[in-house]
Backbone bond lengths (Angstrom), bond angles and torsions (degrees), N, CA, C in turn:
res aa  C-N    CA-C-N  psi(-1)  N-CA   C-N-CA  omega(-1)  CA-C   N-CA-C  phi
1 X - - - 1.465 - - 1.531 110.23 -
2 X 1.439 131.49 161.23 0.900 131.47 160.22 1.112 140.48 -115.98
3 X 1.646 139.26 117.94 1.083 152.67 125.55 2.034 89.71 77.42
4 X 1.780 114.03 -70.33 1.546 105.48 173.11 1.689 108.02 -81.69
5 X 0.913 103.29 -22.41 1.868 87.63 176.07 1.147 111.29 -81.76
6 X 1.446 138.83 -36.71 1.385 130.12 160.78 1.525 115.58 -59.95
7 X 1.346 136.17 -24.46 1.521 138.75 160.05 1.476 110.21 -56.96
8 X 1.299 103.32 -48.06 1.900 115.88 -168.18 1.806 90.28 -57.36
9 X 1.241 107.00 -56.99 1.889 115.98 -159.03 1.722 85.48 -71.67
10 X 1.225 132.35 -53.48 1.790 110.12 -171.94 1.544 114.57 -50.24
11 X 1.549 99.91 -66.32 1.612 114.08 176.73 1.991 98.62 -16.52
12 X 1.474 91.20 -72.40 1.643 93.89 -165.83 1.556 115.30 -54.24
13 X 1.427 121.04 -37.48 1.449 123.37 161.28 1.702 107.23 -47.48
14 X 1.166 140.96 -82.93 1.194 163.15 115.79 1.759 94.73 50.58
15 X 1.030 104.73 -89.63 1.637 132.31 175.96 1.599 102.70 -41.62
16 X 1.749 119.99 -64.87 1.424 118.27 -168.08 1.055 97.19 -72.74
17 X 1.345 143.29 -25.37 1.708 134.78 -159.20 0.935 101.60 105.70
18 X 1.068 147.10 -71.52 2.240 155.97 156.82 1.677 89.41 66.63
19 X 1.368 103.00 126.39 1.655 102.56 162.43 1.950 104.39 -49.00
20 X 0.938 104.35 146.61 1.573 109.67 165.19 1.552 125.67 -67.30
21 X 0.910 101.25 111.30 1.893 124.50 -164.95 1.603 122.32 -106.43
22 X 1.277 121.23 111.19 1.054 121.50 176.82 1.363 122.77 -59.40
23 X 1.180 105.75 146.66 1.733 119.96 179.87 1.492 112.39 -107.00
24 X 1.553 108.43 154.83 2.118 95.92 155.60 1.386 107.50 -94.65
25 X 1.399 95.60 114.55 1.389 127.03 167.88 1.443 107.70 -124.29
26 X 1.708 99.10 95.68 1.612 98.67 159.96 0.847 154.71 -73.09
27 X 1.541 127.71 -3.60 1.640 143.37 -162.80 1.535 95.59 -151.05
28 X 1.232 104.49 167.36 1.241 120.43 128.85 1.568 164.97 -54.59
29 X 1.367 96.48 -34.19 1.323 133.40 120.07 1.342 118.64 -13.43
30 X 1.744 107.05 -87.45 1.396 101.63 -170.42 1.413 117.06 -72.75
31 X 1.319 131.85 -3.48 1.560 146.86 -159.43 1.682 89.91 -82.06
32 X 0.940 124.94 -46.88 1.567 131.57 -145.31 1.717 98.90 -104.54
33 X 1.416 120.08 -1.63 1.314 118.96 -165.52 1.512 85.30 -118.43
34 X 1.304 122.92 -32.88 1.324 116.55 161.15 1.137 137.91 -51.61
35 X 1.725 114.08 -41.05 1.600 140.80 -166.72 1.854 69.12 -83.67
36 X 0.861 142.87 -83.45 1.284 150.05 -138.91 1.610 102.52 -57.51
37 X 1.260 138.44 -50.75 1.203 156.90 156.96 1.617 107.42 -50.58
38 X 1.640 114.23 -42.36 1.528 104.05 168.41 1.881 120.54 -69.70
39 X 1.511 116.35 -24.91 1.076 122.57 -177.68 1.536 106.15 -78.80
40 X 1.096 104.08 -35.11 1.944 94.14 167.92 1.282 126.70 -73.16
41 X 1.606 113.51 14.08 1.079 119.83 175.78 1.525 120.86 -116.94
42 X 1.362 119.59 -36.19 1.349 148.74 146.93 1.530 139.12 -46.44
43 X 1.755 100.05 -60.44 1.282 103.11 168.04 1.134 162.28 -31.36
44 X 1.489 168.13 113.67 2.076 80.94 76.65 1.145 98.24 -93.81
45 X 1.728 92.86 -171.90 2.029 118.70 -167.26 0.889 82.90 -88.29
46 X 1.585 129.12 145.76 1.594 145.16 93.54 1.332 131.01 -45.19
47 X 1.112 104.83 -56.86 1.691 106.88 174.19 1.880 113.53 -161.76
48 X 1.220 93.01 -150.79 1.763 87.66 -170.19 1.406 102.05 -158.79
49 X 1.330 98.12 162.31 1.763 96.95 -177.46 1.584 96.12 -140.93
50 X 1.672 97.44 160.02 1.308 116.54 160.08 1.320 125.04 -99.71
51 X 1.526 128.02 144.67 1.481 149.32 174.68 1.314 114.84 -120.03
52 X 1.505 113.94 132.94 1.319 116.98 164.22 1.031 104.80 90.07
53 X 1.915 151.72 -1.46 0.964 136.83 155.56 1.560 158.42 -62.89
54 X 1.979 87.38 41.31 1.431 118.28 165.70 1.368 107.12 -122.56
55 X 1.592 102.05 136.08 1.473 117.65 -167.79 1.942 104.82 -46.55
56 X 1.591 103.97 -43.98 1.325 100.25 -166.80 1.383 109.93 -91.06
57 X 1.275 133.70 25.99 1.561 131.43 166.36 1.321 116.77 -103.86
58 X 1.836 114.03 -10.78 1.628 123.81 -178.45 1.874 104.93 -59.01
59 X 1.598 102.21 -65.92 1.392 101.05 -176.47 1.986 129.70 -33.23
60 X 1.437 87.36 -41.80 1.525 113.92 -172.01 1.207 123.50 -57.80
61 X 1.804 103.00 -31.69 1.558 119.14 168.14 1.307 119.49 -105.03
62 X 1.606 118.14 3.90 1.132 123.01 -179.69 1.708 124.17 68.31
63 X 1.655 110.59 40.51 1.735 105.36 -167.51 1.731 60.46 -134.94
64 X 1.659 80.11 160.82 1.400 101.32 164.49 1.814 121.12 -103.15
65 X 1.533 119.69 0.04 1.025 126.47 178.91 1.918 119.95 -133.94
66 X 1.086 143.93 178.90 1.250 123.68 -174.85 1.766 102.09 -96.80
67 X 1.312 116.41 171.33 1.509 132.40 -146.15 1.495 99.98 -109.89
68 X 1.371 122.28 129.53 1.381 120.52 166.43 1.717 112.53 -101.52
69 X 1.084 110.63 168.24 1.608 119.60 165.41 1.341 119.91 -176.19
70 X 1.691 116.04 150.62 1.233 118.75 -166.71 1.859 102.53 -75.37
71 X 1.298 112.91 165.32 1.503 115.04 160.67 1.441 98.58 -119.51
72 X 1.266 115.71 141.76 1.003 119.09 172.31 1.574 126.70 -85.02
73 X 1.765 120.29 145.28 1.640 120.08 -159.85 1.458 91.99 -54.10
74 X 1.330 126.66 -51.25 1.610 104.53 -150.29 1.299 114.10 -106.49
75 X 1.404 96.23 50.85 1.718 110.45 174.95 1.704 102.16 -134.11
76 X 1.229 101.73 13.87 1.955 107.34 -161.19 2.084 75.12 -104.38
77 X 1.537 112.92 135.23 1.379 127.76 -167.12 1.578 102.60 -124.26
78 X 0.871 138.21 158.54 1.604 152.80 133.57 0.870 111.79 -57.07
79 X 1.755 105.83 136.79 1.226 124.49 -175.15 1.892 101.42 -60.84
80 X 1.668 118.47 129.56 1.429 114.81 175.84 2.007 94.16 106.13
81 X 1.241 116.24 -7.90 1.470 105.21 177.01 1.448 115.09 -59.43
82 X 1.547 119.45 154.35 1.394 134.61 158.95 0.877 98.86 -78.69
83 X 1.682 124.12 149.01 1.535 144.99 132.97 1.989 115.61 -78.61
84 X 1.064 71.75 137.27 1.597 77.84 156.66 1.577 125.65 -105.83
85 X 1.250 118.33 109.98 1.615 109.34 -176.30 1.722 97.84 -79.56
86 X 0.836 141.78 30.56 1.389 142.87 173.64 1.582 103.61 -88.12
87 X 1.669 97.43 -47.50 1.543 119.09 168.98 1.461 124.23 -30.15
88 X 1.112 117.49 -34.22 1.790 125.86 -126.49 1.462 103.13 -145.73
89 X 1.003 106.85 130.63 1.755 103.88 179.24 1.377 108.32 -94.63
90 X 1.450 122.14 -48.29 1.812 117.94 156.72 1.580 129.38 -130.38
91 X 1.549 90.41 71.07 1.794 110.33 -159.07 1.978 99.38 -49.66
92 X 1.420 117.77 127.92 1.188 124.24 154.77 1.765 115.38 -119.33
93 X 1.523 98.48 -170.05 1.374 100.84 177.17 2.008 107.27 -153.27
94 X 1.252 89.12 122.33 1.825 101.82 149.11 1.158 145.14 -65.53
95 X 1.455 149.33 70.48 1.242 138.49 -151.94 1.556 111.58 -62.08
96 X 1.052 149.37 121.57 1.580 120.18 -166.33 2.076 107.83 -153.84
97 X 0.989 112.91 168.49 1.917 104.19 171.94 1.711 79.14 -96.25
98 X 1.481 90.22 161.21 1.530 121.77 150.41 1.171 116.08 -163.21
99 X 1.313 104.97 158.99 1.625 124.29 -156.18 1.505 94.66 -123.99
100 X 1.121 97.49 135.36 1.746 114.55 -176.92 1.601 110.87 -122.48
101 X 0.840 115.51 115.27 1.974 129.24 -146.85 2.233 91.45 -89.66
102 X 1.504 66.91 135.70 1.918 69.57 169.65 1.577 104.85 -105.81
103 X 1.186 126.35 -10.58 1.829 110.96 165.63 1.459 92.56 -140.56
104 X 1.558 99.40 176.99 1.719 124.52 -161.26 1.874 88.05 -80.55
105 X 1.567 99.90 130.70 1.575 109.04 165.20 1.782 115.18 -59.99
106 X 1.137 114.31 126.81 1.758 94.54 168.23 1.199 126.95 -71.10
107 X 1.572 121.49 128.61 1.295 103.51 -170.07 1.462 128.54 -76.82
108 X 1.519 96.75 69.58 2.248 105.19 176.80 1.775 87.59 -125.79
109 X 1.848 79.96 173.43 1.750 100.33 -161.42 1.967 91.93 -53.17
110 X 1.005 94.00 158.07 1.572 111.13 -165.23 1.647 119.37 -138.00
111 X 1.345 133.12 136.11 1.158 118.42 -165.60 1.521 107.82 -148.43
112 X 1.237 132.03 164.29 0.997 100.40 -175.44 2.135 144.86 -105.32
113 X 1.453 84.87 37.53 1.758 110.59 147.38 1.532 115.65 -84.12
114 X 1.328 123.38 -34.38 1.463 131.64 174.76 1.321 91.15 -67.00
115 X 1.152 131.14 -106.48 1.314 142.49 -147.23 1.781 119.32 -39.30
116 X 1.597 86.88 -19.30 1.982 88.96 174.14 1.528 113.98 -60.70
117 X 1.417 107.34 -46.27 1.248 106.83 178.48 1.719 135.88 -48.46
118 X 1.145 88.17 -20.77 1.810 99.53 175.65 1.494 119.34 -115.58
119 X 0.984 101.54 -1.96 2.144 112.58 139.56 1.242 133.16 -48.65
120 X 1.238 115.74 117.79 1.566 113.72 172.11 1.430 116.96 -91.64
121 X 1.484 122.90 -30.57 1.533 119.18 162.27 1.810 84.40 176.67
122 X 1.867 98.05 171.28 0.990 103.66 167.53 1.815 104.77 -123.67
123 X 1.229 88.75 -177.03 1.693 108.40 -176.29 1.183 117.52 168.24
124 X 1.659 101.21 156.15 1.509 104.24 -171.32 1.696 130.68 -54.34
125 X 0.795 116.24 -173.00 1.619 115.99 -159.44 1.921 117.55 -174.18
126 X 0.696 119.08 84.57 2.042 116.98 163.26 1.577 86.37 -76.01
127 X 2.205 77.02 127.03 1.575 104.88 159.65 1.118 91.68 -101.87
128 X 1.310 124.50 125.14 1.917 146.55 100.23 1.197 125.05 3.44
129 X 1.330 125.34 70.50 1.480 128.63 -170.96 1.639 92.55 -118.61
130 X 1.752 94.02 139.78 1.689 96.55 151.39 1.670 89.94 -146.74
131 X 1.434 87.23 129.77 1.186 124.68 154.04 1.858 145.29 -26.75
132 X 1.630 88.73 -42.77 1.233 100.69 -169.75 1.435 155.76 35.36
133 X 1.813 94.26 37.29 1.574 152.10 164.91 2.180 82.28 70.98
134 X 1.453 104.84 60.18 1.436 112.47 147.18 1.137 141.27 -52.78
135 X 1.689 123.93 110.34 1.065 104.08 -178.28 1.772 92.97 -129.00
136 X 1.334 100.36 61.01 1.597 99.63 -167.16 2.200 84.35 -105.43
137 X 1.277 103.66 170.66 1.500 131.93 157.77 1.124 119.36 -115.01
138 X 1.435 129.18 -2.95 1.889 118.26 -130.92 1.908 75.66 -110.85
139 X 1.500 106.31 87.65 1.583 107.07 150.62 1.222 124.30 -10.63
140 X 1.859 127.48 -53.70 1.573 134.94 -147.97 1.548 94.53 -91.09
141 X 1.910 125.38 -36.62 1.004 118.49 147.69 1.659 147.61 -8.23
142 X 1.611 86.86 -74.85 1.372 114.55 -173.99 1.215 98.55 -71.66
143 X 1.344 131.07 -55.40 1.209 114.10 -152.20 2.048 102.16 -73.23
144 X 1.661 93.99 -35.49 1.667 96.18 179.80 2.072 97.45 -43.03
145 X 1.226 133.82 -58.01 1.272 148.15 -108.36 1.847 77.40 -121.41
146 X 1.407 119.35 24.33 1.595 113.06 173.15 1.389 122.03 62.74
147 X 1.591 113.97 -0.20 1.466 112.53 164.66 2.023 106.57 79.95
148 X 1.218 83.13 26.44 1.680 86.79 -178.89 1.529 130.98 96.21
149 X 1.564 91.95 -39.98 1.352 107.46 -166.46 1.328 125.08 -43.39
150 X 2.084 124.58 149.22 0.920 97.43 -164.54 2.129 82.03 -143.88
151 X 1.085 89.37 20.98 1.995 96.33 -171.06 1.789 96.73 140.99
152 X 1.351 79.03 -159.89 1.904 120.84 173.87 1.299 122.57 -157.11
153 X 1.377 104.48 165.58 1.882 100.05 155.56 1.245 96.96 -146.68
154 X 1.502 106.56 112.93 1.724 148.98 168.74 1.424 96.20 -47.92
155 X 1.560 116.42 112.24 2.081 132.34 160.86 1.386 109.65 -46.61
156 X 0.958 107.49 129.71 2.191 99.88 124.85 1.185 124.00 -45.46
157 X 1.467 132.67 112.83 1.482 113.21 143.84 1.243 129.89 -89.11
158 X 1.278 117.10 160.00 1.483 121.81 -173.31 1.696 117.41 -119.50
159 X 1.763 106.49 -5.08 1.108 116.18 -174.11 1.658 107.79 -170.83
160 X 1.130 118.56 -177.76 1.364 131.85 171.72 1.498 133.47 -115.98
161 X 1.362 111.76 1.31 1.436 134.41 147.10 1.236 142.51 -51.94
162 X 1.681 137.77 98.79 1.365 106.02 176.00 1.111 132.33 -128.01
163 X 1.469 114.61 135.47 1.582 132.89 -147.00 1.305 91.73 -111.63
164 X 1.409 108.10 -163.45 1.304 141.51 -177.82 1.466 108.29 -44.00
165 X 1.737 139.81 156.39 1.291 131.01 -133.83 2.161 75.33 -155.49
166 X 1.000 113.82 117.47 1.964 114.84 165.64 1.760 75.38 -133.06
167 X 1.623 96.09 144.31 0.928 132.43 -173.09 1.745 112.61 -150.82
168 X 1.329 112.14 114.79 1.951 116.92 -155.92 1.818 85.60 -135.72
169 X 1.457 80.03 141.51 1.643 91.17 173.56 1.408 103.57 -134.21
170 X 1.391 148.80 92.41 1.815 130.18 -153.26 1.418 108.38 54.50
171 X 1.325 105.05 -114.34 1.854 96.10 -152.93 1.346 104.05 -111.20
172 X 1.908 120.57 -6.82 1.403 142.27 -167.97 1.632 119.19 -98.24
173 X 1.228 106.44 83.34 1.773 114.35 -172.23 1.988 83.25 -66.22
174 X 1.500 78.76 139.30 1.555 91.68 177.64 1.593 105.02 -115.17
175 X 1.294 115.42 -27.07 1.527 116.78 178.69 1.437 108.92 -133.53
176 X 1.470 111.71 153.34 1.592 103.87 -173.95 1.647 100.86 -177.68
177 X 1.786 103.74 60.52 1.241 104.65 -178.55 1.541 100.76 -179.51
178 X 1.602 113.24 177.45 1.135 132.40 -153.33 1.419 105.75 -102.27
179 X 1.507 119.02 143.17 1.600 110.35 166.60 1.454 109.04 91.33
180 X 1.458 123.28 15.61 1.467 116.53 -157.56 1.926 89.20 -92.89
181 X 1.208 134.45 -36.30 1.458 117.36 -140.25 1.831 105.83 -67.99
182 X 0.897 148.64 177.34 1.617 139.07 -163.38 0.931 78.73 -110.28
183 X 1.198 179.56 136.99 1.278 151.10 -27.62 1.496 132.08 -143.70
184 X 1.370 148.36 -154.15 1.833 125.37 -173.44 1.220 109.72 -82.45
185 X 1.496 127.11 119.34 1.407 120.23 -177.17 1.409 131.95 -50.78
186 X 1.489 114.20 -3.28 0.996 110.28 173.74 1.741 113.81 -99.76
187 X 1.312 128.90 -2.70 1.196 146.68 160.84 1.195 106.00 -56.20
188 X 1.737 115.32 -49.00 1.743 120.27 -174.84 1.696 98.07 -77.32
189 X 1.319 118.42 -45.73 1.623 107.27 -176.59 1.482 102.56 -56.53
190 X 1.384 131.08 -24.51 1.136 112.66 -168.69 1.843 115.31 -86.42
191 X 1.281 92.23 -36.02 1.505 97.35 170.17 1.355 107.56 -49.04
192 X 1.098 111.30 -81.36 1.675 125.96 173.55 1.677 105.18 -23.41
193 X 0.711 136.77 -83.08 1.754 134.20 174.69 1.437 114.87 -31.14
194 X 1.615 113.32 -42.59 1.417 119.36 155.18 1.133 122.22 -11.52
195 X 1.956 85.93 -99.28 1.376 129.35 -176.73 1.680 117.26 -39.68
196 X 1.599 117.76 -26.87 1.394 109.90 -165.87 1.803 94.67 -116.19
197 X 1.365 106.68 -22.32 1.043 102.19 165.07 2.229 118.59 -60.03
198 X 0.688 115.91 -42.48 1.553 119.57 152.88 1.157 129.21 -60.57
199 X 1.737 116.18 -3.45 1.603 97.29 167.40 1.959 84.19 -104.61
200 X 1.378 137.32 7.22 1.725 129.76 -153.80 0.921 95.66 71.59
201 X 1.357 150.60 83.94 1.459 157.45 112.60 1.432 125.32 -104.09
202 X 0.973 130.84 99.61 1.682 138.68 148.90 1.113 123.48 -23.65
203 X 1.021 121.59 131.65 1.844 114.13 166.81 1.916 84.82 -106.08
204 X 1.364 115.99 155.10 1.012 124.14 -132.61 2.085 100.76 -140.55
205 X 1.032 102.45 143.61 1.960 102.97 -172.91 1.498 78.90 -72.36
206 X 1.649 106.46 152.48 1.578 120.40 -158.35 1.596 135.04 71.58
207 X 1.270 122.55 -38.75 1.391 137.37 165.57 1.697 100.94 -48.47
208 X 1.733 81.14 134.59 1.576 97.53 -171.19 1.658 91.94 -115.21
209 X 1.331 132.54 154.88 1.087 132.27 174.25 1.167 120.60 -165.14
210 X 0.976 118.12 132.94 1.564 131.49 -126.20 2.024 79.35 -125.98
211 X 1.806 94.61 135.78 1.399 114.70 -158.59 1.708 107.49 -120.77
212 X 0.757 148.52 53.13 1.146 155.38 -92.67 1.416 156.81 -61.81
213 X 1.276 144.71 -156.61 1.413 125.57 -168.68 1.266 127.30 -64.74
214 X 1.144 131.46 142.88 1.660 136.62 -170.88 1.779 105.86 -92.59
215 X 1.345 97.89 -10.56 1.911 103.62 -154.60 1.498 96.52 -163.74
216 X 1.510 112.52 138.86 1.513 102.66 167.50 1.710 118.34 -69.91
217 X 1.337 81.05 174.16 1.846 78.87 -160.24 1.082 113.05 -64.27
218 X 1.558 138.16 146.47 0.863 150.38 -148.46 1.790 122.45 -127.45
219 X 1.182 120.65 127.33 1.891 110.90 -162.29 1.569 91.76 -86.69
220 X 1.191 97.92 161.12 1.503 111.61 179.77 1.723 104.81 -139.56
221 X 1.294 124.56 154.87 1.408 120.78 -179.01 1.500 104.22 -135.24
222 X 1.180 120.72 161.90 1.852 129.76 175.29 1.738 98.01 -61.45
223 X 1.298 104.06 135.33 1.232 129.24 -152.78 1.261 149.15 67.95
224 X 1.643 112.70 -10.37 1.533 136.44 149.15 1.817 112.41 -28.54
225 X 0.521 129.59 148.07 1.473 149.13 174.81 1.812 105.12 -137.93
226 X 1.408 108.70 128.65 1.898 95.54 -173.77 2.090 86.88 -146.24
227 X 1.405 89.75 144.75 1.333 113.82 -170.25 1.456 108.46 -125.99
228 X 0.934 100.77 133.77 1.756 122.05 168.76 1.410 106.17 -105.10
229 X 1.557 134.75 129.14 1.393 121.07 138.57 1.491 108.28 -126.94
230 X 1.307 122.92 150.45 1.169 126.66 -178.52 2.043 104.92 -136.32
231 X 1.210 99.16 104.87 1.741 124.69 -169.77 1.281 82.01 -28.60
232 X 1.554 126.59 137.89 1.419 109.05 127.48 1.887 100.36 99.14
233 X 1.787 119.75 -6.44 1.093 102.29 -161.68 1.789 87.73 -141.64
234 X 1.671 89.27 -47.92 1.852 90.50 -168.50 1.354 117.83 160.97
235 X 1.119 116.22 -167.99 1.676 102.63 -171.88 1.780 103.20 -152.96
236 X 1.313 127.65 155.19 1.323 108.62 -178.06 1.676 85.12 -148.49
237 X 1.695 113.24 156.78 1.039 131.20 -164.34 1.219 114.94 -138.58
238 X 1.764 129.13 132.76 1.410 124.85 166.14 1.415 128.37 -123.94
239 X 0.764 161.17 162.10 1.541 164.98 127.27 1.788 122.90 -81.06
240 X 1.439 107.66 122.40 1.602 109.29 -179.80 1.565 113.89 -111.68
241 X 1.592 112.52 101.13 1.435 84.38 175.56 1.632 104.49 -138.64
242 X 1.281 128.01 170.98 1.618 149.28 175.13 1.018 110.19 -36.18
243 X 1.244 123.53 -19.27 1.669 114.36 -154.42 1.217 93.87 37.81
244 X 1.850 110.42 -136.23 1.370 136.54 -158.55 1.500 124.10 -65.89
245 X 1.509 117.47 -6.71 1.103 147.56 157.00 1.627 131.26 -67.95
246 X 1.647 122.93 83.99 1.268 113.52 -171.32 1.706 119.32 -59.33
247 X 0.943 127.79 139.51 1.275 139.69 174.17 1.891 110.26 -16.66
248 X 1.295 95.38 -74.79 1.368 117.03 -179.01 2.115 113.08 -40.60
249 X 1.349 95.89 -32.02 1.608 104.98 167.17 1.591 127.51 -102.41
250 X 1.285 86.55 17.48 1.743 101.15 170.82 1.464 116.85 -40.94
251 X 1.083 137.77 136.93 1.741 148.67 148.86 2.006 88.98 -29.19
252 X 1.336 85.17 149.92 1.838 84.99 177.12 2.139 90.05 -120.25
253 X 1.481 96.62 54.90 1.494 94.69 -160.13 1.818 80.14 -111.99
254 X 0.838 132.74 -36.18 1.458 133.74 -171.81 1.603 113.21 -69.19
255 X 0.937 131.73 88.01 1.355 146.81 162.71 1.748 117.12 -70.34
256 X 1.591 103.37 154.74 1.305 125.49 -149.53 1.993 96.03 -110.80
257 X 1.416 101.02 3.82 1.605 112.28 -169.88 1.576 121.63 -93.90
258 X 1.430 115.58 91.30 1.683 107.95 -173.42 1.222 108.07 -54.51
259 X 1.417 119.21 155.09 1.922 118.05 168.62 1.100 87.38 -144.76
260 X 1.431 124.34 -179.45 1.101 155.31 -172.08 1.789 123.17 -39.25
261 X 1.208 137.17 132.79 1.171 106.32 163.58 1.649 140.25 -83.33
262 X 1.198 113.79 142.83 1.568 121.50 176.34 1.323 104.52 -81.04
């Protein structure tokens, strides 16, 4: 298959909910021409995120480097948005910073003293992942298949400092300490500008991009409420609920089991 017929067949998985299904994807290479071929189908970009930017999660997915992917604009939320778990076949969440750029990166090698300059600030951020009751490993997959992604919801900041990281989902603080992000978010913006800069992609004035997870991903259920604060930077807030769906007829697809982060 190629690169748009394997985009055409995800999209439609993607869209119906479809358990998540592996493809032949031989390279790396072809993984990223896929994601790239899926975004011309989806789009447009808002922003992009990084995966895998802990040394010990590379092996596990089988890449030797960490994973980019677009988010799409009309999945990017206000800080205080509802979810719909009606949406989502196994809605989780990333607690994470992202930096939302006030001009276009140039696309040359980039580092991260370059890349500050075309920042407008950062702040916290929940990535919007569903799953789509995955029980794949295959890195070239994921990354072909957008790395999960399913949105965000964009913080308040209150400052430009960053401190200590509490992270609450209902009544279960999942984080509640200093030093958590896998590494300086502007290290990941810079990769990221890299990385897409080598396929001809821009990261773009407005693009929010999310630097990566503080906590493995985390399940969330209808009526959850989940909080980010990050000392010193900002705080971001969500709500998950059924809509039109009473509780009691919930999907029994939402699990209570952290795994890894994407």
């Amino acid at each position: 298959m190629t690169p748009m017929s394997l985009a055409i067949q995800i999209a439609k998985d993607r869209a119906d909910r479809s358990d998540f299904a592996d493809y032949d994807i031989p390279d790396i290479q072809t993984a990223y021409a896929v994601q790239d071929a899926l975004t011309a189908l989806e789009g447009p970009v808002g922003g992009y995120k990084i995966a895998w930017n802990r040394p010990e999660l590379l092996s596990g997915f089988g890449v030797e480097a960490p994973a980019g992917a677009r988010v799409l604009k009309r999945s990017i939320l206000p800080d205080g948005a509802v979810l719909s778990a009606q949406d989502h076949s196994t809605l989780m969440l990333e607690p994470e910073i992202a930096a939302v750029l006030a001009e276009d990166i140039p696309m040359v090698a980039q580092d991260a003293v370059s890349v500050a300059r075309h920042v407008g600030y950062l702040v916290p951020a929940f990535e919007v992942l569903d799953r789509r009751r995955a029980a794949s490993r295959d890195g070239l997959n994921i990354i072909a298949q957008g790395v999960l992604n399913a949105g965000l919801v964009l913080g308040t900041p209150s400052g430009d400092q960053i401190g200590a990281t509490h992270v609450r989902i209902g009544d279960t603080v999942h984080c509640d300490s200093a030093n958590v992000a896998p590494e300086p978010p502007l290290d990941a913006l810079a990769y990221l500008a890299n990385l897409y800069a080598a396929r001809g992609v821009q990261l773009r004035q407005g693009d929010v991009i999310l630097c990566g997870a503080h906590t493995p991903l985390l399940p969330v259920a209808a009526g959850d409420t989940a909080r980010m604060g990050v000392a010193g930077l900002g705080e971001v807030t969500l709500r998950v609920e059924w809509d039109t769906v009473p509780p009691h007829h919930a999907p029994k697809c939402l699990t209570r089991t952290m795994t890894r982060p994407m």
